[in-house]
CHARMM internal coordinates of N, CA and C (Angstrom, degrees):
IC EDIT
DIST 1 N 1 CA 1.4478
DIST 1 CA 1 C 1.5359
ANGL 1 N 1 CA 1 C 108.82
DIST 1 C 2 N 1.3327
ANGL 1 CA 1 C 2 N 113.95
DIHE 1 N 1 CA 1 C 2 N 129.69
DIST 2 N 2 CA 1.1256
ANGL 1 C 2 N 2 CA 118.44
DIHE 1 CA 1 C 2 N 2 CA 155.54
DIST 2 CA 2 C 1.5445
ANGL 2 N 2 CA 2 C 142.38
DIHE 1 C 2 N 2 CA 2 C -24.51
DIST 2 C 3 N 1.4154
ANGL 2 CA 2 C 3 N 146.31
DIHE 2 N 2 CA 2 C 3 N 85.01
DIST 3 N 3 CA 1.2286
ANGL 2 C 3 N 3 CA 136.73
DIHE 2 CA 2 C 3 N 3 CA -149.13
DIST 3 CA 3 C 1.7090
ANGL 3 N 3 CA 3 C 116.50
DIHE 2 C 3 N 3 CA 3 C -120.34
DIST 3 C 4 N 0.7795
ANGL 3 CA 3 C 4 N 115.86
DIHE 3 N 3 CA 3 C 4 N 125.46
DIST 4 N 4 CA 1.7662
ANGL 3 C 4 N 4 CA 113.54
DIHE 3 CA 3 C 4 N 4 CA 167.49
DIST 4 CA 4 C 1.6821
ANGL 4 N 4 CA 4 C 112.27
DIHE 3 C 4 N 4 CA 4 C -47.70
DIST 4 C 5 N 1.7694
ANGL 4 CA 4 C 5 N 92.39
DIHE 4 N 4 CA 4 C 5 N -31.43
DIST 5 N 5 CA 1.9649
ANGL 4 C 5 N 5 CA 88.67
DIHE 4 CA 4 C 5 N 5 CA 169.81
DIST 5 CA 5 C 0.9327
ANGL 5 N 5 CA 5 C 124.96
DIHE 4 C 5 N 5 CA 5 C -38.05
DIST 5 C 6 N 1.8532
ANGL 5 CA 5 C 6 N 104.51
DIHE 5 N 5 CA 5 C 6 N -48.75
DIST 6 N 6 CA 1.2951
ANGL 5 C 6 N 6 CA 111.81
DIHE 5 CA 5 C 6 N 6 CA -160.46
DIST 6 CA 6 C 1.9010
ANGL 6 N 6 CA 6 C 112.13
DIHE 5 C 6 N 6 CA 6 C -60.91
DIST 6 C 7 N 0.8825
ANGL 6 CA 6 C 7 N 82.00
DIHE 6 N 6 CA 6 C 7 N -35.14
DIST 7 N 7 CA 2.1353
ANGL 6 C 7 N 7 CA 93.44
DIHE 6 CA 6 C 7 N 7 CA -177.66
DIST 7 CA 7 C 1.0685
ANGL 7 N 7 CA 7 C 108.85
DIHE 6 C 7 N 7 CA 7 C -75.11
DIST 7 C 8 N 1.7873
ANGL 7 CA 7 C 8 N 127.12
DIHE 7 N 7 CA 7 C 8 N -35.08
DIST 8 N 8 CA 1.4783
ANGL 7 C 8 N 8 CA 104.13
DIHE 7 CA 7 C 8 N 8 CA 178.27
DIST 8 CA 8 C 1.5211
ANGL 8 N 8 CA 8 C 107.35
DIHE 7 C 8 N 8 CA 8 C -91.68
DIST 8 C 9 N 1.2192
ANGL 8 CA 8 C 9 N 127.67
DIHE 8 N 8 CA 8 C 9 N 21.80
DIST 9 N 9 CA 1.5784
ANGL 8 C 9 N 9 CA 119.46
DIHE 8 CA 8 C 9 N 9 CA 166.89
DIST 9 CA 9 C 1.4673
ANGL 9 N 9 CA 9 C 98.24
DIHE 8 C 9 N 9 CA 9 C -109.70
DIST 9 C 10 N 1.3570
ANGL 9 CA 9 C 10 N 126.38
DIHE 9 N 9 CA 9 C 10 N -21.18
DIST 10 N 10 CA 1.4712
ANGL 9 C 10 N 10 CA 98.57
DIHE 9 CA 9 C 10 N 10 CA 152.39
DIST 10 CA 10 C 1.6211
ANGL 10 N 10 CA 10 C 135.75
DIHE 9 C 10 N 10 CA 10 C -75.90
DIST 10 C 11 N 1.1764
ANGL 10 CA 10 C 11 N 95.64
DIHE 10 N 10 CA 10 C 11 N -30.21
DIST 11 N 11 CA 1.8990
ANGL 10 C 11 N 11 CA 112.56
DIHE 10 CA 10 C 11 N 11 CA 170.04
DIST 11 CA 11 C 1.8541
ANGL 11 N 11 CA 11 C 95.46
DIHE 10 C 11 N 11 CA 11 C -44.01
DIST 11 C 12 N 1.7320
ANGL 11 CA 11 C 12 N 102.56
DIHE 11 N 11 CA 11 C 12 N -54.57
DIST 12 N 12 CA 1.4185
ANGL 11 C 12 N 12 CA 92.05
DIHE 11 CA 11 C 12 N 12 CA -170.14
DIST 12 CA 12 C 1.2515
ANGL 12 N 12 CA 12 C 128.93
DIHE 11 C 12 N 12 CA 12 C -51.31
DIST 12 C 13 N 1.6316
ANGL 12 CA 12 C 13 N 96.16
DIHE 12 N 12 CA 12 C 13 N -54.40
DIST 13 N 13 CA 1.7253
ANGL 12 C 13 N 13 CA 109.34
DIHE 12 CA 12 C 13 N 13 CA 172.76
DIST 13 CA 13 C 1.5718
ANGL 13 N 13 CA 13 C 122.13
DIHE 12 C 13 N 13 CA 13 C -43.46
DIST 13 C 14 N 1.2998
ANGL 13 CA 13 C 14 N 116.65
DIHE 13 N 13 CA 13 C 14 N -25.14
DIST 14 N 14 CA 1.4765
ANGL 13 C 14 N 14 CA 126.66
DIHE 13 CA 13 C 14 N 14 CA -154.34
DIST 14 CA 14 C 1.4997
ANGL 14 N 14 CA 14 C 81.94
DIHE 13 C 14 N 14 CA 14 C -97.67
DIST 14 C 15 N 1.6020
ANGL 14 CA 14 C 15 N 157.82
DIHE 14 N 14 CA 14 C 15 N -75.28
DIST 15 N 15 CA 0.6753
ANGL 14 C 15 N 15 CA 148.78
DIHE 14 CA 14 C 15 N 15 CA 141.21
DIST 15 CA 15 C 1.3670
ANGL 15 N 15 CA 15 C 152.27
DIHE 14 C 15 N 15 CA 15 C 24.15
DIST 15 C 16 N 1.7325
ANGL 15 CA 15 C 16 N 99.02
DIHE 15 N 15 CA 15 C 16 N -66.20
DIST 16 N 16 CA 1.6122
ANGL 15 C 16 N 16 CA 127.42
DIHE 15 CA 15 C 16 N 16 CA 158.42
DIST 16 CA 16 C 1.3627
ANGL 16 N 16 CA 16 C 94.68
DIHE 15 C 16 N 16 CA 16 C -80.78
DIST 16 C 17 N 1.2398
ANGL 16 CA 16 C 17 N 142.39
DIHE 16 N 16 CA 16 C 17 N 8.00
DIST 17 N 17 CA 1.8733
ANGL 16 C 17 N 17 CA 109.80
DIHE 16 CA 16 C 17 N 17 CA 176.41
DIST 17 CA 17 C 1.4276
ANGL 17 N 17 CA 17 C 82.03
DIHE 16 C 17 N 17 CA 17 C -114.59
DIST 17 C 18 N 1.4133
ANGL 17 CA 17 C 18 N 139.94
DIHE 17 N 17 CA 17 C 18 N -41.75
DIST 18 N 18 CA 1.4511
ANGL 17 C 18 N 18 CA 129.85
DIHE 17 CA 17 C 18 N 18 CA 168.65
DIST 18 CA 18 C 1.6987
ANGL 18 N 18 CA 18 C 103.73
DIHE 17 C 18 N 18 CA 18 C 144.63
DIST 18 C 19 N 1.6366
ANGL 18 CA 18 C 19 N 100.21
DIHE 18 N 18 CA 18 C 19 N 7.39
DIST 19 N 19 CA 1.8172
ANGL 18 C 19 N 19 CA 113.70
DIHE 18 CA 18 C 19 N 19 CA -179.41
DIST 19 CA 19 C 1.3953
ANGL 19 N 19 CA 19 C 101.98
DIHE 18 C 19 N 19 CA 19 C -51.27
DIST 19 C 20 N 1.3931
ANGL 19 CA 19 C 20 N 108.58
DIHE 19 N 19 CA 19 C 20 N 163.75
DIST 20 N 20 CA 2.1700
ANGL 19 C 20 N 20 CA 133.47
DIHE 19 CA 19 C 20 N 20 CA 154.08
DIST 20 CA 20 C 1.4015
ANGL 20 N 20 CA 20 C 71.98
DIHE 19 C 20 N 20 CA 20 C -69.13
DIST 20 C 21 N 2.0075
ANGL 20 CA 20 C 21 N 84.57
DIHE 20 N 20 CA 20 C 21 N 133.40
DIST 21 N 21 CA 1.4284
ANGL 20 C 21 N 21 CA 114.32
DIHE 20 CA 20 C 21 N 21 CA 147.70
DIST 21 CA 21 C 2.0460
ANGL 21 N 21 CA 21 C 102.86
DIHE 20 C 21 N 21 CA 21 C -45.98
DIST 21 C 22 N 1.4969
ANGL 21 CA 21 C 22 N 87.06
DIHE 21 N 21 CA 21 C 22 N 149.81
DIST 22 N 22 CA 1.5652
ANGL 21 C 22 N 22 CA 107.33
DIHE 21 CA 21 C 22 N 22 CA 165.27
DIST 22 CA 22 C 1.3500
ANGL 22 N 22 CA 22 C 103.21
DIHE 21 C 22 N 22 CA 22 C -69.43
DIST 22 C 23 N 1.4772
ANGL 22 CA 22 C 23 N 122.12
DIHE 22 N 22 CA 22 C 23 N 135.76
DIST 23 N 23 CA 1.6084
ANGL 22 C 23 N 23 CA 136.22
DIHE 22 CA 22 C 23 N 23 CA 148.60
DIST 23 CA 23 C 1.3416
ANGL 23 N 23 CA 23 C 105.73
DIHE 22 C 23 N 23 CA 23 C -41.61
DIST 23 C 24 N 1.1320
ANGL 23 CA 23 C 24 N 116.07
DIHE 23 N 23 CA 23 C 24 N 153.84
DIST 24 N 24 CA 1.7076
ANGL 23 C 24 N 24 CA 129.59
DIHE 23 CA 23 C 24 N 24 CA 145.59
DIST 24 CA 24 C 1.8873
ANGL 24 N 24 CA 24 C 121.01
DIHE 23 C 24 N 24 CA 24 C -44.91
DIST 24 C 25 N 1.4351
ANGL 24 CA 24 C 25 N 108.51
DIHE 24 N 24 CA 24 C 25 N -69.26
DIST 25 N 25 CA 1.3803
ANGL 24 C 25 N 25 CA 113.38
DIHE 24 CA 24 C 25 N 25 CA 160.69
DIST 25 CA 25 C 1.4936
ANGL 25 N 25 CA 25 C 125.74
DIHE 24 C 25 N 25 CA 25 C -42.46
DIST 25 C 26 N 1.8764
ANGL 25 CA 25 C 26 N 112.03
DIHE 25 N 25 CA 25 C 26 N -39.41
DIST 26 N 26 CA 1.7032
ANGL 25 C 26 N 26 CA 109.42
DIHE 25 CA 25 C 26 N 26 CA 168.63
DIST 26 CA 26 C 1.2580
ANGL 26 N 26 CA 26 C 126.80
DIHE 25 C 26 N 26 CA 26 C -64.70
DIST 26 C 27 N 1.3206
ANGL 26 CA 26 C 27 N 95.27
DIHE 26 N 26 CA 26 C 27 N -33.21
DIST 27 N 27 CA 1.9536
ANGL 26 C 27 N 27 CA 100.35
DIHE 26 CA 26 C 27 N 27 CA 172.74
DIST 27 CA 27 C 1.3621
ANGL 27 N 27 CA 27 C 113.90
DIHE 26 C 27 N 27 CA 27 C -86.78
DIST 27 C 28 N 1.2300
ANGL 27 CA 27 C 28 N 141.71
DIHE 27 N 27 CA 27 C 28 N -23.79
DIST 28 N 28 CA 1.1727
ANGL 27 C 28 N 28 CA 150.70
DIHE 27 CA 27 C 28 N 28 CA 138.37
DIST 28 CA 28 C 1.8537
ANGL 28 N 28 CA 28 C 105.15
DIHE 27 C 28 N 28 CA 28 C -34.75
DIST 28 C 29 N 0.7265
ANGL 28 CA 28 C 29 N 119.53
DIHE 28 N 28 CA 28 C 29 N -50.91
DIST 29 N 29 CA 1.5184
ANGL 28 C 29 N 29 CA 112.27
DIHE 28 CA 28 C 29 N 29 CA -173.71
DIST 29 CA 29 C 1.6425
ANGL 29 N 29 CA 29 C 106.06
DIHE 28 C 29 N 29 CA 29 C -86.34
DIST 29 C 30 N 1.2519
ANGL 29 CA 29 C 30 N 107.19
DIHE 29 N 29 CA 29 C 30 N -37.94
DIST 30 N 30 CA 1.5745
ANGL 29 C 30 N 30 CA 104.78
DIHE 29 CA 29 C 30 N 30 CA -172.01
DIST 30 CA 30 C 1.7352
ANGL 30 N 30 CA 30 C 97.32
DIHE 29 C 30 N 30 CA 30 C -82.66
DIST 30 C 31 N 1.1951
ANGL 30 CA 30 C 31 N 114.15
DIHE 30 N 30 CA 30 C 31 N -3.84
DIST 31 N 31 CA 1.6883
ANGL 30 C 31 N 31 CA 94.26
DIHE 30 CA 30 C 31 N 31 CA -160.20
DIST 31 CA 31 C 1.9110
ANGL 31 N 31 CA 31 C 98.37
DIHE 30 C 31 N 31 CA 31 C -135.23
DIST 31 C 32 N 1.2226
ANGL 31 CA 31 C 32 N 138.50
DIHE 31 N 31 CA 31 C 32 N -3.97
DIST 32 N 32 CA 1.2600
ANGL 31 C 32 N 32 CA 169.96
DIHE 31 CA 31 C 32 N 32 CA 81.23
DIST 32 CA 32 C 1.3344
ANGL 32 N 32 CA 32 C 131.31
DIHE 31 C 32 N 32 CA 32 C 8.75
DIST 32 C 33 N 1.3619
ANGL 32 CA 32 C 33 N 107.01
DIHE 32 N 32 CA 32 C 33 N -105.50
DIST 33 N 33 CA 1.4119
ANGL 32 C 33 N 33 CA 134.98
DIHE 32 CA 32 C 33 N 33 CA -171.50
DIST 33 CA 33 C 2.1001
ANGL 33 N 33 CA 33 C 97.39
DIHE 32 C 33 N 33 CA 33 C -57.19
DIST 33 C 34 N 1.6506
ANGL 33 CA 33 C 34 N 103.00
DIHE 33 N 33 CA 33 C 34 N -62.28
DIST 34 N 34 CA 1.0172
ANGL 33 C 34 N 34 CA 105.73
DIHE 33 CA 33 C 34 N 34 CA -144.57
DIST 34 CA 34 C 1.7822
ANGL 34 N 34 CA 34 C 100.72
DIHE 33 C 34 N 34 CA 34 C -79.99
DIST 34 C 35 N 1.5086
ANGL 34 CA 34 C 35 N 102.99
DIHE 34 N 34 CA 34 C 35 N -5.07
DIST 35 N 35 CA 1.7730
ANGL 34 C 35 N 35 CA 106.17
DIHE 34 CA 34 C 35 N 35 CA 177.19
DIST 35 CA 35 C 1.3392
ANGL 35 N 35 CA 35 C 109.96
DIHE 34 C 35 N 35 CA 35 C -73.98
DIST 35 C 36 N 1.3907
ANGL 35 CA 35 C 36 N 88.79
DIHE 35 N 35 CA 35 C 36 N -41.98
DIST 36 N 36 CA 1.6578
ANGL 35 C 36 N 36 CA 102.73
DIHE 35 CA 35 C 36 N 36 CA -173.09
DIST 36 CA 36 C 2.1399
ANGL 36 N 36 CA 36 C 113.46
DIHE 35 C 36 N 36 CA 36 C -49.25
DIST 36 C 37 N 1.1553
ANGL 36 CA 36 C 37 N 92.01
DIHE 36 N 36 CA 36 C 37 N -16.88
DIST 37 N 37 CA 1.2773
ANGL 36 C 37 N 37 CA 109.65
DIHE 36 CA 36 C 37 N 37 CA -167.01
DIST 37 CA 37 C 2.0614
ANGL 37 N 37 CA 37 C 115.47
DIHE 36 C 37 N 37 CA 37 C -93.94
DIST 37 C 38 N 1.3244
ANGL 37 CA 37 C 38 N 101.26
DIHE 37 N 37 CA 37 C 38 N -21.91
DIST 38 N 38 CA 1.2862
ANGL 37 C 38 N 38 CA 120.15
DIHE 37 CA 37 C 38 N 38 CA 161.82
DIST 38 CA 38 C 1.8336
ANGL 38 N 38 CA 38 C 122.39
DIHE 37 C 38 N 38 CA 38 C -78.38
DIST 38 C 39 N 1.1914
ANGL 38 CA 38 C 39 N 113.97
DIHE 38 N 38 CA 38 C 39 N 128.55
DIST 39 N 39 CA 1.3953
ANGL 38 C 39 N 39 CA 135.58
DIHE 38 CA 38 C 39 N 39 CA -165.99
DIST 39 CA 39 C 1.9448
ANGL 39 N 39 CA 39 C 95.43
DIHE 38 C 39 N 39 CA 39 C -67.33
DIST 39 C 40 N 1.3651
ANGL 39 CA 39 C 40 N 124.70
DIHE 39 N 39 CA 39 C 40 N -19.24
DIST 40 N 40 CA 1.3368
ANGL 39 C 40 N 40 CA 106.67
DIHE 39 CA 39 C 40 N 40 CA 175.06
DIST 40 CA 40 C 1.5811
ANGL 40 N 40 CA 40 C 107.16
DIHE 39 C 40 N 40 CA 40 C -106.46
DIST 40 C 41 N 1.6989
ANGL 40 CA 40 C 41 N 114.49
DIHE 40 N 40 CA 40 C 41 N -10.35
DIST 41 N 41 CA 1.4744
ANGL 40 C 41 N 41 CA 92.44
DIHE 40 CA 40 C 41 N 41 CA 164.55
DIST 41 CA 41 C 1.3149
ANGL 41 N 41 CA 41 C 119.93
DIHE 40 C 41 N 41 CA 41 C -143.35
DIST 41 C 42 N 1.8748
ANGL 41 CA 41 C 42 N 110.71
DIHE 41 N 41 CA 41 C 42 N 59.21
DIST 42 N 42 CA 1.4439
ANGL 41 C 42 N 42 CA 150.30
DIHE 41 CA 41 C 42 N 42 CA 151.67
DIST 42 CA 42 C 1.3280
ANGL 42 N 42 CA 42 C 104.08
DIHE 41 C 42 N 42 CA 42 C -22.73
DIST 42 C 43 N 1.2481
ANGL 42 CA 42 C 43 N 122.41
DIHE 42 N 42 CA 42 C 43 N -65.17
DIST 43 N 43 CA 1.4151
ANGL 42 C 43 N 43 CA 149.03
DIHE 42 CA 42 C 43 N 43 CA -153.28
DIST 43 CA 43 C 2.1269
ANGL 43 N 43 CA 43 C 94.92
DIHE 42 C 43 N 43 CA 43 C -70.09
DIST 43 C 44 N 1.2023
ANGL 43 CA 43 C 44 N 106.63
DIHE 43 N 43 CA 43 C 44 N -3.25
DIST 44 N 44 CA 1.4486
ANGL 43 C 44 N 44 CA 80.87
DIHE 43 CA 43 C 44 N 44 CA 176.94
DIST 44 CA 44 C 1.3483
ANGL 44 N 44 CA 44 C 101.57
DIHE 43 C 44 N 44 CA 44 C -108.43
DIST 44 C 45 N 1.4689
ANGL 44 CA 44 C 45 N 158.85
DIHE 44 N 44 CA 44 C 45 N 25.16
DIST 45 N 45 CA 1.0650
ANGL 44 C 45 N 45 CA 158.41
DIHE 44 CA 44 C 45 N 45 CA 52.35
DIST 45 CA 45 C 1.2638
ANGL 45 N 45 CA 45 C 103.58
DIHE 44 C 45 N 45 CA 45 C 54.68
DIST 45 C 46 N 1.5308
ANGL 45 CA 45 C 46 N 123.14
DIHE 45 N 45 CA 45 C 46 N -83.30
DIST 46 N 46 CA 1.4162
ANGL 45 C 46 N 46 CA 151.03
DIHE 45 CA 45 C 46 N 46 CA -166.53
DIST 46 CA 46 C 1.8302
ANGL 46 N 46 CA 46 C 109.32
DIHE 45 C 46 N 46 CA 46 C -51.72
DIST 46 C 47 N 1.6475
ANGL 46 CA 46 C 47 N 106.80
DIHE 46 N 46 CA 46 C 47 N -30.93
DIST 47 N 47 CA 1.2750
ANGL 46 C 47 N 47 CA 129.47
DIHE 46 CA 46 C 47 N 47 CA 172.81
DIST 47 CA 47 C 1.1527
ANGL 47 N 47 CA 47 C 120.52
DIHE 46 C 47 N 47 CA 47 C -78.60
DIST 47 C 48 N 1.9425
ANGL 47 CA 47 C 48 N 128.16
DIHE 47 N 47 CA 47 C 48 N 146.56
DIST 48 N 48 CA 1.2743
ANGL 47 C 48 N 48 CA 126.55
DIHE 47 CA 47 C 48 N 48 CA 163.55
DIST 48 CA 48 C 1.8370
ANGL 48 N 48 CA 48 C 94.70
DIHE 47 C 48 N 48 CA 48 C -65.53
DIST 48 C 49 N 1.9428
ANGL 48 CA 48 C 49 N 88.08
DIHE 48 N 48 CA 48 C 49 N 152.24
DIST 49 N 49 CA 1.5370
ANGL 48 C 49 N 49 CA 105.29
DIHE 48 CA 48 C 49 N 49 CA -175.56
DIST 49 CA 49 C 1.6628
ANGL 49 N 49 CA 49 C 103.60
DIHE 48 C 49 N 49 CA 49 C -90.07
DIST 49 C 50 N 1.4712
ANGL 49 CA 49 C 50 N 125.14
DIHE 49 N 49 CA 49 C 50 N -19.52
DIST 50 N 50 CA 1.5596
ANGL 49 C 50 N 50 CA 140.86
DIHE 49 CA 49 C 50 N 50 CA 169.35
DIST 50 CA 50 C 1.3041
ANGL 50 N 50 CA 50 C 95.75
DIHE 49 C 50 N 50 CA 50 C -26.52
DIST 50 C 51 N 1.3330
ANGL 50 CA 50 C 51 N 127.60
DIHE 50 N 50 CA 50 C 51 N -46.92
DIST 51 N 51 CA 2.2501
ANGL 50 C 51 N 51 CA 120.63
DIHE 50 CA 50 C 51 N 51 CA -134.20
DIST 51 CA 51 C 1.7924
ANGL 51 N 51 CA 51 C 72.53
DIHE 50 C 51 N 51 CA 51 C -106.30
DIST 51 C 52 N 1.1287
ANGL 51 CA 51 C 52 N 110.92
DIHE 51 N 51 CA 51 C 52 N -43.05
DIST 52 N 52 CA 1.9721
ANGL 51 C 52 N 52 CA 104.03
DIHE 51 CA 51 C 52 N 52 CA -157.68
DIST 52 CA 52 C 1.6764
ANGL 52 N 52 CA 52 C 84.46
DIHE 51 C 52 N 52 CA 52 C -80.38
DIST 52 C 53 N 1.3439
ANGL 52 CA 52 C 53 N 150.14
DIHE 52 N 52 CA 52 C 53 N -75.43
DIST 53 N 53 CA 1.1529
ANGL 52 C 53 N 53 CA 144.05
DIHE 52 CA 52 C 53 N 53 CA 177.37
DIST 53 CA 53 C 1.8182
ANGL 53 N 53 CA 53 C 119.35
DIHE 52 C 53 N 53 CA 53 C -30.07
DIST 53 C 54 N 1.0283
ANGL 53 CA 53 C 54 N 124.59
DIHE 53 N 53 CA 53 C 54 N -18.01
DIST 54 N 54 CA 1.6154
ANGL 53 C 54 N 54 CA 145.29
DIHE 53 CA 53 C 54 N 54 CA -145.95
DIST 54 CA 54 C 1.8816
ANGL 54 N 54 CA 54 C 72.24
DIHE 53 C 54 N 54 CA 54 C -117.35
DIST 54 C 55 N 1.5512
ANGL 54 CA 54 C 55 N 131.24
DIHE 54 N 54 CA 54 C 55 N -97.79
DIST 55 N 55 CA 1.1876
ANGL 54 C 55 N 55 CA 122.15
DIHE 54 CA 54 C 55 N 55 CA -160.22
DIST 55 CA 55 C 2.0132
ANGL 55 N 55 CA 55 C 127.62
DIHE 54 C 55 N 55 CA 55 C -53.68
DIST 55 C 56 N 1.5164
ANGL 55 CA 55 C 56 N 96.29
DIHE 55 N 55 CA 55 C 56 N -0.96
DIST 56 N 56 CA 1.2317
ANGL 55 C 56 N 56 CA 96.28
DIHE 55 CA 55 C 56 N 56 CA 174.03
DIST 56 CA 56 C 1.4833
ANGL 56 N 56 CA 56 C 94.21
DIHE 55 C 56 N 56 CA 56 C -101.27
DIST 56 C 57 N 1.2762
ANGL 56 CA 56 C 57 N 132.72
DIHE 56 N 56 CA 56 C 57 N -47.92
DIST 57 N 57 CA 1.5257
ANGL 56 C 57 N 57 CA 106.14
DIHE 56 CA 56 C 57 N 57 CA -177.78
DIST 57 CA 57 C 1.1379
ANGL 57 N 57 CA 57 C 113.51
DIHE 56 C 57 N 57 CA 57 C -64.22
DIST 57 C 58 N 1.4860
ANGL 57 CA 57 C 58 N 138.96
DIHE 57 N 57 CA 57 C 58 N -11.87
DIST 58 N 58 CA 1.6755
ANGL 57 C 58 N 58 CA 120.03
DIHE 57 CA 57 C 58 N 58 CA 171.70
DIST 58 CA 58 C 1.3252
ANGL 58 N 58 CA 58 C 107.39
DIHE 57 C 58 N 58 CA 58 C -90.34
DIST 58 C 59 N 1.2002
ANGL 58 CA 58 C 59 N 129.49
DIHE 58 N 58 CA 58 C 59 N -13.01
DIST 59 N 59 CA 1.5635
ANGL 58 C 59 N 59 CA 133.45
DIHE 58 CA 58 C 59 N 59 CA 158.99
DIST 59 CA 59 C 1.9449
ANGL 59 N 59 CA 59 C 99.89
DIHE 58 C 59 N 59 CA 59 C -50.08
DIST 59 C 60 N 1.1035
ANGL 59 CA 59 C 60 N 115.84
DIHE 59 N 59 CA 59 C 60 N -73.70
DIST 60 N 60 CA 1.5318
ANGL 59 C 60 N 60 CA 148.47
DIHE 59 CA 59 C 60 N 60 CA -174.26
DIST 60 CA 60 C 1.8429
ANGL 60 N 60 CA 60 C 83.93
DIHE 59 C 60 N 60 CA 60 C -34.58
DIST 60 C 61 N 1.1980
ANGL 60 CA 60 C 61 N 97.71
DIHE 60 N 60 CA 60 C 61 N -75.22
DIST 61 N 61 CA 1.8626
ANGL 60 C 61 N 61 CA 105.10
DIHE 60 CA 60 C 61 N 61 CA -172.01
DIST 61 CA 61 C 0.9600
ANGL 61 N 61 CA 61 C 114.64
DIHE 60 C 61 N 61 CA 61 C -59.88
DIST 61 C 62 N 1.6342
ANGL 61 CA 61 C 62 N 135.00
DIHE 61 N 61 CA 61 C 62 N -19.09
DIST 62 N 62 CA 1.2952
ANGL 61 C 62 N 62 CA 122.40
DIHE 61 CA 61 C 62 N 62 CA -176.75
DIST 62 CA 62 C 1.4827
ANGL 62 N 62 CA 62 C 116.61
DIHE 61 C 62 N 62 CA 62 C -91.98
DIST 62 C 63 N 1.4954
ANGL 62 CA 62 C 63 N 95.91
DIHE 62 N 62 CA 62 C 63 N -6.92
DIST 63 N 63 CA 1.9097
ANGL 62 C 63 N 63 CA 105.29
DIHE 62 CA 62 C 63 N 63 CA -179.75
DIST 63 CA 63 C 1.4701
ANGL 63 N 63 CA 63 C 107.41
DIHE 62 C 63 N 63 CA 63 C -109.52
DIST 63 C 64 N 1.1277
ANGL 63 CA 63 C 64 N 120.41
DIHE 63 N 63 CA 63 C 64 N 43.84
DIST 64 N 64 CA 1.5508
ANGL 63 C 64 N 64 CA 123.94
DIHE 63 CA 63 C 64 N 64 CA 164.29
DIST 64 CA 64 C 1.5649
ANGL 64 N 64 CA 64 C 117.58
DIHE 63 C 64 N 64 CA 64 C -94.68
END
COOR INIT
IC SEED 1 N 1 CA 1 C
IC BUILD
């Protein structure tokens, strides 16, 4: 299943190595686009992208 975990343990990593915060649109594509593309989480396709786009920008806003 699709998780917001998954994005804030990369936010972390990116962070702890000394990276630019992730964009909105990069995590959107890496965490989005590219699930959608995996055979166990196909099914979010089937979903509005608003609620999954919506929890990465308050992910995004809460790490400023």
């Amino acid at each position: 299943m699709w998780r917001v975990n998954d994005s804030l343990a990369f936010c972390q990593n990116r962070y702890k190595s000394g990276e630019k915060k992730s964009t909105n649109p990069e995590l959107q594509k890496l965490f989005i686009t590219q699930a959608k593309k995996t055979e166990c989480r196909e099914w979010l396709s089937e979903v509005s992208n608003i609620p999954l786009q919506q929890s990465l920008n308050d992910l995004n806003q809460a790490l400023l």
